[in-house]
C-alpha positions as CSV (number, residue, x, y, z in Angstrom):
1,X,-153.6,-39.4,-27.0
2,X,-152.3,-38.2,-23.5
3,X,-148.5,-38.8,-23.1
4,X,-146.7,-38.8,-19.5
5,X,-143.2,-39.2,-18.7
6,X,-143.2,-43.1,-19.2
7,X,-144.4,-42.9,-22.7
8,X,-141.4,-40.2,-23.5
9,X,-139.1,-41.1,-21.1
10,X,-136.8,-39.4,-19.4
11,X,-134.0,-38.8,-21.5
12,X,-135.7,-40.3,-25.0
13,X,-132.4,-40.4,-27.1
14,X,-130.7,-42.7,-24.1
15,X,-133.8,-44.9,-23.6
16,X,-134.0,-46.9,-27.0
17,X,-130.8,-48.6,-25.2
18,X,-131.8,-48.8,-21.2
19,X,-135.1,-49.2,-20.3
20,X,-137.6,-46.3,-19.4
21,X,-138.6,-48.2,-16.0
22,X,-134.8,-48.9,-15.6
23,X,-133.9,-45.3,-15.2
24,X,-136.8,-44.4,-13.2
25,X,-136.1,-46.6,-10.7
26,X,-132.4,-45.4,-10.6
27,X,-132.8,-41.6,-11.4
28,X,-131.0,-40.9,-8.2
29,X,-127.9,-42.8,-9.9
30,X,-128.1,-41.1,-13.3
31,X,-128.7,-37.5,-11.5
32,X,-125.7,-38.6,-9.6
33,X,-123.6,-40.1,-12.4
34,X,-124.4,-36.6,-14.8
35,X,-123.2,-34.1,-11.8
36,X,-119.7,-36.2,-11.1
37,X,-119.3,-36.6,-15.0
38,X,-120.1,-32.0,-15.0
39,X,-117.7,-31.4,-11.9
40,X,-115.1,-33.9,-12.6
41,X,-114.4,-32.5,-15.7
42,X,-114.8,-28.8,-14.3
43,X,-112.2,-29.8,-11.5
44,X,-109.7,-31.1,-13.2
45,X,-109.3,-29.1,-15.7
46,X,-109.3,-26.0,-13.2
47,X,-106.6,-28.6,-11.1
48,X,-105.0,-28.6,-13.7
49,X,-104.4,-25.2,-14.9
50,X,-104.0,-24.4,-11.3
51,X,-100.6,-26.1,-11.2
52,X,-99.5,-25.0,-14.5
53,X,-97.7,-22.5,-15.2
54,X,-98.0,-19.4,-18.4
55,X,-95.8,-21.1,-22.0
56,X,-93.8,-18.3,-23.5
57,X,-93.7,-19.4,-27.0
58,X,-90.9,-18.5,-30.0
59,X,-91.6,-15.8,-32.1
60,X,-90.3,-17.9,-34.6
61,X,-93.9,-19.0,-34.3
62,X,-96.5,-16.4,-32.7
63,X,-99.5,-17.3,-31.1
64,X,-102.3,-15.0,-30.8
65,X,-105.4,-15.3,-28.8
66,X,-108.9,-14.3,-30.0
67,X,-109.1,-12.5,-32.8
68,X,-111.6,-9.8,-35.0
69,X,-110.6,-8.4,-38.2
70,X,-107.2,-9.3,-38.4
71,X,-107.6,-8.7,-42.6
72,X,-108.4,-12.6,-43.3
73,X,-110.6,-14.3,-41.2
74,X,-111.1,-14.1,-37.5
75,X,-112.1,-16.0,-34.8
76,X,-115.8,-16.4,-35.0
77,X,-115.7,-17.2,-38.4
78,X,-114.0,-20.5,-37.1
79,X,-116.5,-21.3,-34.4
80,X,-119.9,-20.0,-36.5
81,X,-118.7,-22.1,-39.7
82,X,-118.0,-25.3,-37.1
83,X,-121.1,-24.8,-35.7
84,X,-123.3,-24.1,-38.5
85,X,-121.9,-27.2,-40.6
86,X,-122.5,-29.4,-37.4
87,X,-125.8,-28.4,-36.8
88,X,-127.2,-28.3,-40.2
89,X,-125.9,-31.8,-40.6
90,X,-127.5,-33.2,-37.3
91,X,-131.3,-31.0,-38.3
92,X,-131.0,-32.8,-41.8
93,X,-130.0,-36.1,-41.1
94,X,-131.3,-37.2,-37.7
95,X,-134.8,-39.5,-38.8
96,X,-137.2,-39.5,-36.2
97,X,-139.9,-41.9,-35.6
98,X,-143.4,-40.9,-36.3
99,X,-145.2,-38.8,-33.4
100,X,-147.0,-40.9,-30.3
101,X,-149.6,-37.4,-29.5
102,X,-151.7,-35.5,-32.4
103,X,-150.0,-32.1,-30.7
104,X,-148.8,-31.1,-33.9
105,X,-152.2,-31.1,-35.9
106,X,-153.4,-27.7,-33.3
107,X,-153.3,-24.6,-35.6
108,X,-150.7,-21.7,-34.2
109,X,-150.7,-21.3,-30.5
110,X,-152.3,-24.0,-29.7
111,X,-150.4,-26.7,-29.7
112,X,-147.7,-24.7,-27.8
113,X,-150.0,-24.7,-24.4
114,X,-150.0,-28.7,-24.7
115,X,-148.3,-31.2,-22.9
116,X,-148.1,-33.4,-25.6
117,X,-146.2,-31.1,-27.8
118,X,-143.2,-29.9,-25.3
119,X,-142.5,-34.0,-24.9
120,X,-142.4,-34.3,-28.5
121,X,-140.6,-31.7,-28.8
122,X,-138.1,-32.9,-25.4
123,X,-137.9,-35.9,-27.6
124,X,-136.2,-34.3,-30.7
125,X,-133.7,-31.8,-28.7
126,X,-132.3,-35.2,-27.1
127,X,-131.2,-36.4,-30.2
128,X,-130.3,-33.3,-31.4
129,X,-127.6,-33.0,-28.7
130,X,-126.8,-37.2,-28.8
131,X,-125.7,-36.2,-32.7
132,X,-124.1,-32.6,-31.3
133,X,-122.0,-34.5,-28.2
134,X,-122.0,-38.5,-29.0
135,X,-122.4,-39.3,-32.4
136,X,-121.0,-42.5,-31.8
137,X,-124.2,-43.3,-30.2
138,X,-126.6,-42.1,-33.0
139,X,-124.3,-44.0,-35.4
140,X,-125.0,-47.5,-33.3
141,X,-128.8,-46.4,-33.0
142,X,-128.8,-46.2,-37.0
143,X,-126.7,-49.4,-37.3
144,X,-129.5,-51.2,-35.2
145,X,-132.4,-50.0,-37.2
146,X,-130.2,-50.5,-40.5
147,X,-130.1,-54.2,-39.6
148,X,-133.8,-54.9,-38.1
149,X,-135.3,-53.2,-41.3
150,X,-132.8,-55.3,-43.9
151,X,-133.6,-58.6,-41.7
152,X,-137.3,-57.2,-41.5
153,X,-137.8,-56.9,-45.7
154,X,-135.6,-59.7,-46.4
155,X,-138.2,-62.0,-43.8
156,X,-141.1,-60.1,-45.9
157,X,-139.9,-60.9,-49.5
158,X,-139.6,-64.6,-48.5
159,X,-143.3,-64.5,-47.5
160,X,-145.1,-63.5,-50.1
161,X,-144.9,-60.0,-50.1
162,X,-142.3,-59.5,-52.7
163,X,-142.4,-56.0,-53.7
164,X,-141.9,-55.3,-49.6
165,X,-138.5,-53.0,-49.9
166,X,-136.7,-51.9,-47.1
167,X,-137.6,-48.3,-46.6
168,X,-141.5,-50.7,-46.0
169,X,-140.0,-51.8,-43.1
170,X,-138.4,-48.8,-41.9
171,X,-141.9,-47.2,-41.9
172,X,-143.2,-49.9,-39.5
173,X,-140.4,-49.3,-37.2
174,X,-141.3,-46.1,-37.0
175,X,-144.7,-46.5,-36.2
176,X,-145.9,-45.0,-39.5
177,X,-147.8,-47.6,-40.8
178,X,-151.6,-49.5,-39.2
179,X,-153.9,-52.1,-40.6
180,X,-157.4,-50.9,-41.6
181,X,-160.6,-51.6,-38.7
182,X,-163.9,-52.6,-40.0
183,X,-165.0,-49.3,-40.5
184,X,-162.0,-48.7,-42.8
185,X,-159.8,-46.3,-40.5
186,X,-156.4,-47.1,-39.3
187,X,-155.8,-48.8,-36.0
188,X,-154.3,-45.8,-33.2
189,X,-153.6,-45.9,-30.0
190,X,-154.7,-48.4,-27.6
191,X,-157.4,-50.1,-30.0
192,X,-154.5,-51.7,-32.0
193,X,-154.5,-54.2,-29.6
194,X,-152.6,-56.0,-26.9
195,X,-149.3,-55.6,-29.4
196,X,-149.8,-51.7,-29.7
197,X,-148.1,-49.8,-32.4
198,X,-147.0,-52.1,-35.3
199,X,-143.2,-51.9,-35.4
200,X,-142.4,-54.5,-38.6
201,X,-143.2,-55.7,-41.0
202,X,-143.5,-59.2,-39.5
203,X,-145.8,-57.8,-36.6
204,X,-148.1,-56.9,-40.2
205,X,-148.0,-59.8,-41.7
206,X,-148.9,-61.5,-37.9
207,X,-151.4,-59.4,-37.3
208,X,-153.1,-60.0,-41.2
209,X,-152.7,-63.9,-40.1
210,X,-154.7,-63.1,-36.8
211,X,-157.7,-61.5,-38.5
212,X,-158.0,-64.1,-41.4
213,X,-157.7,-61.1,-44.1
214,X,-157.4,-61.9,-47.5
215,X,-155.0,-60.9,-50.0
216,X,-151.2,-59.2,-49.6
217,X,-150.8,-56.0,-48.8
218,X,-150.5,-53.3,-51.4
219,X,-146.9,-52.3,-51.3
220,X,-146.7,-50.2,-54.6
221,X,-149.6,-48.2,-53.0
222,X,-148.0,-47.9,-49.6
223,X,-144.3,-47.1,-51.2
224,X,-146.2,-44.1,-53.5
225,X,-147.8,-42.6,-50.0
226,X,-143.9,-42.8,-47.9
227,X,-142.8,-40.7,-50.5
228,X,-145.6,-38.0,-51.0
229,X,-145.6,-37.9,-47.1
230,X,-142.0,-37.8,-46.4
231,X,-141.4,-34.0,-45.5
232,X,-137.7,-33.4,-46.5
233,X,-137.2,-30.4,-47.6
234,X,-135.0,-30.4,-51.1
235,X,-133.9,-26.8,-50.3
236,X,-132.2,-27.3,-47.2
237,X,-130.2,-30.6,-48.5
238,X,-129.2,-28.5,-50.6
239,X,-128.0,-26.2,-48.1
240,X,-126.5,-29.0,-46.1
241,X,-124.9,-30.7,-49.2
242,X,-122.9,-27.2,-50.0
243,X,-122.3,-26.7,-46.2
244,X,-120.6,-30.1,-45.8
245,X,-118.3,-29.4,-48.9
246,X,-117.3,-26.2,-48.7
247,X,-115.6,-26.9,-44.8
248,X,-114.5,-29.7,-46.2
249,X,-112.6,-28.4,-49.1
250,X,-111.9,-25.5,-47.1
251,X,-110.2,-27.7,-44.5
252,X,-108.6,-29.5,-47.2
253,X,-107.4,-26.4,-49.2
254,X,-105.0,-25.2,-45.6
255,X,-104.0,-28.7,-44.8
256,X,-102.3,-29.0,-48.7
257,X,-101.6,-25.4,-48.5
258,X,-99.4,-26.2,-45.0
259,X,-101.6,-23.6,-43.8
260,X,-102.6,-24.5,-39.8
261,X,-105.9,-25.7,-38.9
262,X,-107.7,-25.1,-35.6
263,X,-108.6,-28.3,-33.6
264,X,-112.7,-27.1,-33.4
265,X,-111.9,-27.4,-37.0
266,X,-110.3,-31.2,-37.0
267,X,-113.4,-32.1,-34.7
268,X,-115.7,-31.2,-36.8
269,X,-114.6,-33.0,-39.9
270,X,-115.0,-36.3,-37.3
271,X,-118.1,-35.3,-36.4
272,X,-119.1,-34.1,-40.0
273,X,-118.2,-38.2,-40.9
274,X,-120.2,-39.8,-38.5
275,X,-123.1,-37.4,-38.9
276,X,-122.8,-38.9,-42.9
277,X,-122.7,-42.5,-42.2
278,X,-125.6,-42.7,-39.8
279,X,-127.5,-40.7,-42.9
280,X,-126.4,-42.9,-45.2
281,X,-127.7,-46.2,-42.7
282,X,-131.0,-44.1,-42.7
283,X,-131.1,-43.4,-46.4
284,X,-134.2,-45.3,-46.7
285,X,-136.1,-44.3,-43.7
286,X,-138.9,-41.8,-44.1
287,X,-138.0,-38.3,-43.1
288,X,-140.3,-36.5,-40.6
289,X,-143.9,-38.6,-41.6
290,X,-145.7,-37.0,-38.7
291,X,-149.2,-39.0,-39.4
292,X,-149.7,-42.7,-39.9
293,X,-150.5,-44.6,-43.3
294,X,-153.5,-46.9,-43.0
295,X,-152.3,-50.0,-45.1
296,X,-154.1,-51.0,-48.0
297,X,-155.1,-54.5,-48.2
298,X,-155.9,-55.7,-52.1
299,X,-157.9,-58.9,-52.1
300,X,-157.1,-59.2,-55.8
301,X,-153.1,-59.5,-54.9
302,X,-152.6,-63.0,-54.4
303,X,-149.9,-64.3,-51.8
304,X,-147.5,-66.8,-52.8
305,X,-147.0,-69.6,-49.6
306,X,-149.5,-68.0,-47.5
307,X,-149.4,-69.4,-44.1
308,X,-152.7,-71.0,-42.8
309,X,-153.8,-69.2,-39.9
310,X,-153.9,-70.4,-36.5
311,X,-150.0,-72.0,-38.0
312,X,-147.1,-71.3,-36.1
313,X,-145.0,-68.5,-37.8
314,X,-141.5,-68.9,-39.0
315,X,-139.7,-66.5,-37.4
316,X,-136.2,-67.4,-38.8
317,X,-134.9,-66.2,-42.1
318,X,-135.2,-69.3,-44.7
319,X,-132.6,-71.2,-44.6
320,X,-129.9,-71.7,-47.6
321,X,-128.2,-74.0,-48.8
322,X,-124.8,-74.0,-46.8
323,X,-121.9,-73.9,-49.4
324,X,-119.3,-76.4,-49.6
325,X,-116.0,-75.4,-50.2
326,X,-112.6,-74.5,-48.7
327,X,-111.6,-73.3,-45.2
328,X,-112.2,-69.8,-46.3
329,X,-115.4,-70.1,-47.6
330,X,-116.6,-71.7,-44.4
331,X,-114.9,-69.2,-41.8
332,X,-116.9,-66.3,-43.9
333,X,-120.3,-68.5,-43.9
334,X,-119.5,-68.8,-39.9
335,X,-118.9,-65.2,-40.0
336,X,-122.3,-63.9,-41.7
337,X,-124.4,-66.8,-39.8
338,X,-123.2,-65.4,-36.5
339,X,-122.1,-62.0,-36.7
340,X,-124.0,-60.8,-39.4
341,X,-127.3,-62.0,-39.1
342,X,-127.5,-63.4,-35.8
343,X,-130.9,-65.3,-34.7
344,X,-133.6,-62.9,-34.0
345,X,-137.3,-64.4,-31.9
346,X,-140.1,-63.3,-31.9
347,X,-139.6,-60.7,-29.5
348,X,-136.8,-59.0,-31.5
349,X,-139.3,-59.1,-35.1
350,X,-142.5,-57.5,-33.0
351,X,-141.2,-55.0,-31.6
352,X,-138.6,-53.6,-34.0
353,X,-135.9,-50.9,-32.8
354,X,-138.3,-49.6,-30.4
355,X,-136.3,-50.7,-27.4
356,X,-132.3,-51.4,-27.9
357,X,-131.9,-53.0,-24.4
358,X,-128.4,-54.9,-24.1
359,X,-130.3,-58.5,-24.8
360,X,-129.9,-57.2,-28.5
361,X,-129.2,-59.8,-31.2
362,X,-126.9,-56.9,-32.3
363,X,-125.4,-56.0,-29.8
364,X,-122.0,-57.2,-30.0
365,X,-121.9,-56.2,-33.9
366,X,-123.5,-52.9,-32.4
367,X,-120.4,-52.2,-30.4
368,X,-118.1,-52.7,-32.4
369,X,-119.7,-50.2,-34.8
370,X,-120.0,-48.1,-31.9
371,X,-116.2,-48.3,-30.9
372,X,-115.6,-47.8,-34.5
373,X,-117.2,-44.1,-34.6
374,X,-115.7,-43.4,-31.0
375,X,-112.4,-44.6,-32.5
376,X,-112.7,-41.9,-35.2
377,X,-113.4,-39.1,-32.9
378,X,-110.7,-40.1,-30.9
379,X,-108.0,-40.0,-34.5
380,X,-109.6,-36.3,-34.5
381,X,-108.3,-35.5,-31.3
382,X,-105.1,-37.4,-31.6
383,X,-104.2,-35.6,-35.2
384,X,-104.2,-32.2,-32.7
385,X,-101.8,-34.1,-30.5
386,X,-99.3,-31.2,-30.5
387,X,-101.7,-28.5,-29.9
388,X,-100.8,-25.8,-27.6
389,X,-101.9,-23.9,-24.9
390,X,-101.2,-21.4,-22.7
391,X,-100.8,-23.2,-20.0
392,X,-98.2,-25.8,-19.4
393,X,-100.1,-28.6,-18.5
394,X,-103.1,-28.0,-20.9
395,X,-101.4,-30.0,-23.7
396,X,-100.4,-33.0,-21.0
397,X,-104.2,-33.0,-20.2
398,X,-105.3,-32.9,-23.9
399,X,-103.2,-35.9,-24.6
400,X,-104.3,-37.8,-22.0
401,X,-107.8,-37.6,-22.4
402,X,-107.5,-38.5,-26.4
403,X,-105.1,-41.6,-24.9
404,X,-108.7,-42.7,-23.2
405,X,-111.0,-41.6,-26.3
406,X,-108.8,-43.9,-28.0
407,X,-108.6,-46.8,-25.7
408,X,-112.1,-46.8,-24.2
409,X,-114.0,-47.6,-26.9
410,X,-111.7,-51.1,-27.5
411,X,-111.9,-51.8,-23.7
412,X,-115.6,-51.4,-23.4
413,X,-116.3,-53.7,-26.7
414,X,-113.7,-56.7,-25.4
415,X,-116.3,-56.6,-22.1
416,X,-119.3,-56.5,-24.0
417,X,-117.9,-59.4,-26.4
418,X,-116.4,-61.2,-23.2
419,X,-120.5,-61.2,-21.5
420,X,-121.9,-62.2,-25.1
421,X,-119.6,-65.1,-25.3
422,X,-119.3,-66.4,-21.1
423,X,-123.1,-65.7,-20.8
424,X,-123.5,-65.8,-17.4
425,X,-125.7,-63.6,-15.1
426,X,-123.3,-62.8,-12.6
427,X,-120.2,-62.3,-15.0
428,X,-122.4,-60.5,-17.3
429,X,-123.4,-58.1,-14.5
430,X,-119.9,-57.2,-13.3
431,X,-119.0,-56.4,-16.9
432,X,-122.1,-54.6,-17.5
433,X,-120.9,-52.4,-14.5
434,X,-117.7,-52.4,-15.3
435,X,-118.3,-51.3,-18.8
436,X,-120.8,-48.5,-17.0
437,X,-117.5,-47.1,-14.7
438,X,-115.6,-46.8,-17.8
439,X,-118.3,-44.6,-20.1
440,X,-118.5,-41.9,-17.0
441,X,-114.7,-41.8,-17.6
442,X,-115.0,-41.3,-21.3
443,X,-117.4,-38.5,-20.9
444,X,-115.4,-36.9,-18.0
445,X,-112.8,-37.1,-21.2
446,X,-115.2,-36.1,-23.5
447,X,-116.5,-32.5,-21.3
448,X,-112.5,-32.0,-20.3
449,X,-111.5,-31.6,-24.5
450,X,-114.4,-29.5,-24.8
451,X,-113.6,-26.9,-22.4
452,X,-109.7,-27.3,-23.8
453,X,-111.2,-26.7,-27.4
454,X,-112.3,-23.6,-26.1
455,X,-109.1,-22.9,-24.1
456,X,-107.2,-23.6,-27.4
457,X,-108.3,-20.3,-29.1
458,X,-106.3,-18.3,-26.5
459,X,-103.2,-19.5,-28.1
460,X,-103.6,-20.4,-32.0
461,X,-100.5,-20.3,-34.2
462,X,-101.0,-17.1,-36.1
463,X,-101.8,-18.9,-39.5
464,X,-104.8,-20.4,-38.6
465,X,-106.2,-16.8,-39.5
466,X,-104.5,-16.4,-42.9
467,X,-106.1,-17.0,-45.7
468,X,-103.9,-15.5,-48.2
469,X,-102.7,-18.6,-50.0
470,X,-106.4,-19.7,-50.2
471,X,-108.5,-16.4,-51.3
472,X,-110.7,-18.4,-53.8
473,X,-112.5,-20.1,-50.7
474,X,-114.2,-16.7,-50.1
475,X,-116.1,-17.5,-53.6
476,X,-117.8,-20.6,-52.4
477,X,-120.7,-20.1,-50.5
478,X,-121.0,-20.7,-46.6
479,X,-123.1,-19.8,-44.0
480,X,-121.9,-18.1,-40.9
């Protein structure tokens, strides 16, 4: 199948959440809004600097600048071990849906002269760098799949299909899973209808309804074929598992030792913790399924309240008793009815996580997760509140970006929550834009710290490089 531009989009990782015609329409804006988020950053951290002036610090406590073999370890052992551990973490633990082109079935060369393949391919490098600059973001993108698949198996199991589980519905967000035709094959492409790719478990079970087949679907089959085709590789968890613990410990080890730490270093445990909780939301999904699973249908597998076709489906979840009780018991019913699992049409069930736009049933609970992660980053930064540099202002400017890490992510959720509960066009609008003006300012933030993290290593206390009262970490095995 020949992809374009539309099909990808533009920036892939960014579109599940604003619409692929949406940015094409405004490219100008977002071409505009990356270059002033790049050059802002750029001038004032040169601004900055300018007007600084050089710190002379006590030799009570030295600070050197880069270092090589100064007998323990040295400066890019710091940076190599930060950026191995992130990046292992991200390759491992970032789930991607299954592929929309059949680029990856050419043999050697082949596939590298395709279109097809360097948009896959564009497709996987932007989440890649979402999880290596904003893991909040692939944190809320987990969240929302987390919740459609739970909602999506939980809807299944009440109709009928009671060994559906939720790694099932995972693979139907994904795209990894088609209905037989007539002659037997799975449905691709275009021929699968006006819906296109199946996306839930609901839009199966719809789309059974529509063509009057018999039976349930064979989920014991189905769950034995996710796991032979789920590609991860054992080896490299492995790898990742002993990567993770042996910075962490390591970290650990010099923070109980009173033995200083380098802020890459604190950064990276934050990013290290999101990386694990949007694995852990995507525990269940299927890990790099590259081909589609044509669904087995067994006539013999009878459903229990099989819905007539031609009926109108139930969308909702079925409905439970409400509990009677105290006050308590009633403000947390309240709580899981509308925060928890908020209503969800139609709309929402058929098309899964494939688009994230801001009409989201989750997206106030989204948010919040989302402000959560960015809240955690933003403790990272603020436990290196006393950094130095060696510039006067450098530690001013450090302090007041982590002020807005800290308070952006609050801010932008009260604006989110304020348009999800006044609900009306024009106020919802404002916020929206509002809410737009304050990420460029958290990202201005975020490229300023990055360029200070760097700036940091000119002027590291002395035992950051020491490793004398921790020599047993040199027996655990990392990769550099």
């Amino acid at each position: 199948m020949a992809l374009s531009v539309r099909d990808i989009g533009i920036v892939p990782s960014v579109e599940r959440f604003v619409s692929t015609n949406y940015l094409l329409r405004n490219i100008i804006v977002l071409v505009l809004l990356v270059v002033i988020a790049l050059s802002s950053s750029i001038v004032i951290y040169v601004l900055t600097t300018h007007y600084g002036h050089p710190v002379t610090f006590s030799s009570s406590d030295p600070r050197v600048g880069f270092q090589g073999d100064s007998g323990g370890r040295h400066t890019m052992d710091i940076v190599s071990s930060c950026a191995t551990t992130l990046i292992t973490c991200i390759y491992s633990s970032v789930h991607f849906d299954v592929p929309r082109s059949y680029a990856h079935r050419l043999a050697g060369w082949r596939k590298f002269i395709t279109r097809e393949y360097w948009l896959e391919l564009w497709s996987k490098v932007t989440f890649w760098l979402l999880g290596l600059f904003s893991p909040e973001m692939l944190v809320l993108h987990a969240f929302y799949e987390f919740m459609l698949a739970w909602r999506d198996a939980k809807w299944m199991r009440a109709h009928g299909h009671a060994e559906w589980e939720i790694t099932h519905s995972f693979a139907a967000d994904m795209g990894a899973l088609a209905l037989p035709t007539e002659d037997g094959h799975g449905t691709t492409g275009a021929s699968e209808g006006a819906g296109g790719r199946l996306h839930s478990g609901f839009a199966l079970h719809e789309r059974l309804l529509r063509h009057h087949t018999p039976g349930a679907l064979d989920c014991k089959a189905l769950g034995y074929e996710l796991a032979d085709r789920t590609k991860a590789d054992g080896l490299f968890k492995i790898i990742t598992t002993l990567q993770i613990i042996r910075f962490s410990v390591g970290t650990l080890a010099r923070w109980a030792m009173h033995l200083p730490v380098a802020p890459l270093e604190v950064i990276t445990c934050a990013y290290v913790a999101c990386t694990l909780v949007y694995y852990t939301l995507w525990f269940y999904k299927p890990y790099n399924v590259t081909e589609r699973i044509v669904v087995r249908v067994a006539p013999t597998l009878q459903r229990a309240g099989r819905i007539p076709p031609g009926a109108e489906m139930q969308v909702e979840d079925s409905e439970e008793p409400k509990p009677q009780g105290n006050l308590a018991r009633r403000l947390l019913r309240w709580f899981w009815e509308h925060v928890c699992v908020p209503p969800l049409t139609e709309k929402d069930r058929l098309q899964g996580s494939e688009v994230l736009y801001q009409n989201s049933p989750y997206l106030t609970q989204g948010s919040l997760v989302a402000a959560a992660a960015s809240l955690l980053v933003g403790f990272a930064h603020l436990a290196c509140w006393d950094v130095e540099f060696p510039n006067s202002n450098g530690q001013a400017l450090w302090r007041w970006c982590t002020l807005v890490l800290i308070v952006h992510p609050i801010v932008v959720f009260v604006i989110i929550l304020g348009a999800a509960v006044v609900q009306r066009g024009w106020v919802t609008a404002a916020m929206n834009k509002m809410a737009l003006t304050l990420i460029v300012v958290y990202c201005i933030a975020r490229l300023v710290l990055l360029i200070l993290l760097g700036h940091s290593f000119q002027s590291l206390p002395k035992g950051v490089y020491d490793t004398k009262d921790v020599p047993w970490l040199s027996f655990i095995p990392f990769i550099h």
